[in-house]
N, C-alpha and C positions, 0 to 999 in steps of 0.2 A: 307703563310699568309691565309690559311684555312679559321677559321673566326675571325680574329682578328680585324677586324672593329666593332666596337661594340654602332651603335646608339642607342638609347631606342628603347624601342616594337612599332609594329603595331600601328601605328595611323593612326585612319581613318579618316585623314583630309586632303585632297589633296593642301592644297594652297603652303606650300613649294614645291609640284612637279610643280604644276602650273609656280610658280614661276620661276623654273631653266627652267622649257621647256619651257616659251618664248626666254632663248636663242637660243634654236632651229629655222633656217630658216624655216624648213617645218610643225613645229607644227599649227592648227591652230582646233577650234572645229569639230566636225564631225555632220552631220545633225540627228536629229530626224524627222521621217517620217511619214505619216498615210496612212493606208491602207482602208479606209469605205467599201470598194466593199466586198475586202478578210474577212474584219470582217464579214460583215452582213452575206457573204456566211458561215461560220462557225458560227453564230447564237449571234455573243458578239455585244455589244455597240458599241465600236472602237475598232484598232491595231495601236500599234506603235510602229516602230521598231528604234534602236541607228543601225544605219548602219557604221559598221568599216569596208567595202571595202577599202577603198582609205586613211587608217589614213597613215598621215607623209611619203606616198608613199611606204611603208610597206605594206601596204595590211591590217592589221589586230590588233585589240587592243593592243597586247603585245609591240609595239610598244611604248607605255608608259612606261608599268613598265621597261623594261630595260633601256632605253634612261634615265629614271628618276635615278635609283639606282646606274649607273655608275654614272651621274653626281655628285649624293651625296657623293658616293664614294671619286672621283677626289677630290671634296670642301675638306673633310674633311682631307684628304691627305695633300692636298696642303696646307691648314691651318695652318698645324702642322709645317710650315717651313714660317710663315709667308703672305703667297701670298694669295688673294684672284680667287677666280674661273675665273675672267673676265680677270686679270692683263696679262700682257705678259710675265711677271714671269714666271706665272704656269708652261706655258709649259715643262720648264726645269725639272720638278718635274712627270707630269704629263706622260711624256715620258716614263717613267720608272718603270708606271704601266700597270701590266699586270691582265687584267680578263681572265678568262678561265671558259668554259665552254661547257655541251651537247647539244646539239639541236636535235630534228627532224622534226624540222618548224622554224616558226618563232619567236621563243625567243634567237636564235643564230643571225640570222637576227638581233632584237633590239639590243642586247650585242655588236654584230660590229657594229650600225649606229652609238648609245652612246660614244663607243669610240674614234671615227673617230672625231663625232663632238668634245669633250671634252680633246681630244689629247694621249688618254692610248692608250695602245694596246689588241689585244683583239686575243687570243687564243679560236677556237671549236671545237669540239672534238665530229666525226660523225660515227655512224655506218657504217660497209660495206656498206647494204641495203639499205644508203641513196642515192638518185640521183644527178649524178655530175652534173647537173644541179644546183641544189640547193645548192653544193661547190662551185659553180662559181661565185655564188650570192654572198653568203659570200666574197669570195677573192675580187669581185668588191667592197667590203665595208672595205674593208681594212685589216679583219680577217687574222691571217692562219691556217689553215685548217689541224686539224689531225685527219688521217682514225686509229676506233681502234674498233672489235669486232663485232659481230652476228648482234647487237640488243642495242636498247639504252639504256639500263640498263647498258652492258659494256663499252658502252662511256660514261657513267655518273661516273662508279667507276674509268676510266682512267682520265677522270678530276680532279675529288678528287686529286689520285696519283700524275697530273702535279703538281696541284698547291701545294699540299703538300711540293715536290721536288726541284720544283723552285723558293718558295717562291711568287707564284701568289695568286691573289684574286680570291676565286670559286663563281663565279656566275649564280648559280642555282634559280631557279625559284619556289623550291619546300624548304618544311624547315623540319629538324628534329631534337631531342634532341642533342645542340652544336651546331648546326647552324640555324641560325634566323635570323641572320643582315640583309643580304643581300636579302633575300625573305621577308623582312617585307617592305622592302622600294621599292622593284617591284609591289606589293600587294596595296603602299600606290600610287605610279602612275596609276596604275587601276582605284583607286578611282577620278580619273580626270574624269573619265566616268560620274559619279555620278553626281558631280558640273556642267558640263557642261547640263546636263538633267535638273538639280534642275535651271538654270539660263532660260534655256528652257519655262522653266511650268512656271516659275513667273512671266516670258514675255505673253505669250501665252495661258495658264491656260491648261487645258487636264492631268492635272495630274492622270497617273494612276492606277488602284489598283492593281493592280499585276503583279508584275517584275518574269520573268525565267531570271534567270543566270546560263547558261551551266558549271560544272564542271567536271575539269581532278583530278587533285593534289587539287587543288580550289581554288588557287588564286585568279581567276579571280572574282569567286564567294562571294571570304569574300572581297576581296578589295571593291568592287562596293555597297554590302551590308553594309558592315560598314559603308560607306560614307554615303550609303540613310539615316542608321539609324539616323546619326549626322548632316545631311544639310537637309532632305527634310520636307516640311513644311507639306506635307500629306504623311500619311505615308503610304504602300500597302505593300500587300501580298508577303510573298520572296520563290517563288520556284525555289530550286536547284535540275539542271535535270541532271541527267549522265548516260552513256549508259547504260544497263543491262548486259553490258557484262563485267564492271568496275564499280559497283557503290559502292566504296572504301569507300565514307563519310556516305552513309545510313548504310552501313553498323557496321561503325566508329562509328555513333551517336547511334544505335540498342545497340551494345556493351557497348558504355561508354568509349572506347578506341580505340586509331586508330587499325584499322581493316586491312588486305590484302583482297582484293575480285579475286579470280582468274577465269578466265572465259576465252573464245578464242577472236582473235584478233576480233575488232569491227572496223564498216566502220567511224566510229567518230575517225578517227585517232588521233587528235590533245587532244580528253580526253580519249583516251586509256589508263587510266592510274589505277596503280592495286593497287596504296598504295597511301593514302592521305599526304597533305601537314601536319602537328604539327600546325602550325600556323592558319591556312584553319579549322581545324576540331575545335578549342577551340573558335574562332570567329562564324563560325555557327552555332555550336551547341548551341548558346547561341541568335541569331538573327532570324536566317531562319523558317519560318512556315511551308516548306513541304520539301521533297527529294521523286521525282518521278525519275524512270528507263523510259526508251524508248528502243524502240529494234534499229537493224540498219534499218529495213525494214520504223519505222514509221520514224525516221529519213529521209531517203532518200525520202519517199514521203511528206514531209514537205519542203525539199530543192526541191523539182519539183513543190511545190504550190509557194514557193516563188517564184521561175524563172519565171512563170508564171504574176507574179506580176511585174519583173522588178530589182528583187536582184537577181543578181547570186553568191550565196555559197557555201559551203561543206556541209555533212553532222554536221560537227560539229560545224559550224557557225550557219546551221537551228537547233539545237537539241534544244534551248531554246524554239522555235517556235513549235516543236514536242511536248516539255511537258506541252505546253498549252494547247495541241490540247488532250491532252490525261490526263491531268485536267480534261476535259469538266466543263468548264468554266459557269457561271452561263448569264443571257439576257442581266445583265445589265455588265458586265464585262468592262473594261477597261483595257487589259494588253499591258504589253510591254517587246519585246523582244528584246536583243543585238544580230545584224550580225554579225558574230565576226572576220570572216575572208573573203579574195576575194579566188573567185575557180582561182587557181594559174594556 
């Protein structure tokens, strides 16, 4: 069942994800922050950061999109036999789905929390190179855990293969021509990021003019951007940052077609990524106002200014905070950047 789920496209409107993640225990907003010190010392108006340290005990944004798109998944499953998502029904139905999927972070992590809560089962599928550590994680989340290949590229075509074979659900994070389902509705719990900002500022006011949103494949990037586009009452500047040693969608957008960028591994491991999302590059190509590169050097010294501050992340948590910094941003500035992950 490759992709035989088949909801309509990308919609950037978070309220259905909203919606099923209140049945999550651990769901609950994550704080927007200010920095006035760190601003003025880098010469902007204000900073303010969406801190996803601590999302849903996760550690880190993705924590949405996947908790969100299994659950949609399960609904629409279980719909088809009459049950609704809540009933005690379901579970009998729900049992008997399987997602499968790669990881080399925390998108395999969401895949198994989603399942657990929502009652499927959930197949990941890790590189050699990954640390048992972080299989153990997984297995404490209910997953199980299959070692296949060098490098996550091979654990991503071995995924394909399971679920091909076994008639599982692939739940990838990333989308290409034939598969779109299921990274459309990852991409649309992203945009929970968005709403919960735009509910922020209405309260609060400090609405910002210019968002960085770190990209790998760009999920993260077009879920959160689309939302701004469709909820936020002011609208700012969208810079999409991704390392220089990957920057797959400027180069996407240069061409006019998705691009490969090949380059050596980058300390941004989590958007190490060399080939863009289908879905990711037709959303921002059409939204985004800039795509800046960052090295890993400006990188890791943006995650030591942040620590400094009080956020401990990775490089690829600080990179939207690096491509601000490498904007050089105008006096009167107001940006804001997504923490995206905790240093694990």
């Amino acid at each position: 069942m490759y992709d035989t789920f088949e909801p309509p496209a990308f919609l950037a409107d978070p309220s259905d994800a909203l919606a099923l993640l209140s049945w999550c225990p651990a769901y609950e907003p994550t704080p927007v922050r200010n920095f006035p010190a760190l601003a003025a010392s880098l010469g902007w108006s204000d900073l303010q950061a969406k801190d996803e340290t601590r999302r849903m005990g996760l550690g880190s944004f993705k924590a949405l999109g996947g908790v969100y798109a299994v659950a949609d998944l399960v609904r629409s499953i279980t719909a088809r036999d009459g049950a609704a998502l809540t009933d005690e029904t379901t579970s009998d139905t729900s049992t008997k789905i399987t997602v499968c999927c790669a990881s080399a972070g925390n998108h395999g992590l969401s895949i198994a929390a989603g399942a657990r809560i929502f009652g499927a089962q959930a197949t990941v599928v890790l590189a050699d190179t990954v640390p048992d550590s972080f299989a153990d994680r997984l297995r404490d989340k209910g997953a199980t855990v299959v070692r296949h290949g060098a490098v996550y590229e091979d654990a991503m075509a071995h995924a394909i293969t399971l679920s091909q074979q076994e008639g599982w659900y692939l739940a990838a994070d990333s989308s290409w021509p034939g598969y779109t389902a299921f990274p459309a509705r990852v991409m649309q719990g992203y945009g929970v990021m968005a709403q919960e900002m735009a509910d922020n500022f209405r309260k609060l006011g400090g609405w910002p003019t210019h968002v960085a949103l770190q990209a790998g494949v760009g999920g993260l990037a077009a879920g959160v951007a689309g939302a701004i586009r469709r909820l936020w009452d002011v609208q700012p500047e969208i810079i999409v940052v991704e390392p220089d040693r990957a920057a797959c969608l400027k180069a996407s957008i240069r061409a006019s077609k998705l691009t490969r960028a090949d380059g050596p591994v980058s300390n941004m491991g989590r958007l190490d990524c060399k080939e863009p999302s289908l879905l990711a590059f037709h959303v921002l190509r059409e939204i985004a106002n800039h795509f800046v590169e960052v090295s890993d050097a400006e990188a890791k010294a943006a995650t030591a200014l942040l620590a400094e501050h009080g956020i401990t992340s990775t490089p690829s948590g600080a990179a939207g905070h690096a491509g601000m910094i490498a904007m050089k941003m105008p006096a009167d500035a107001r940006p804001l950047i997504i923490v995206s992950e905790a240093l694990a």
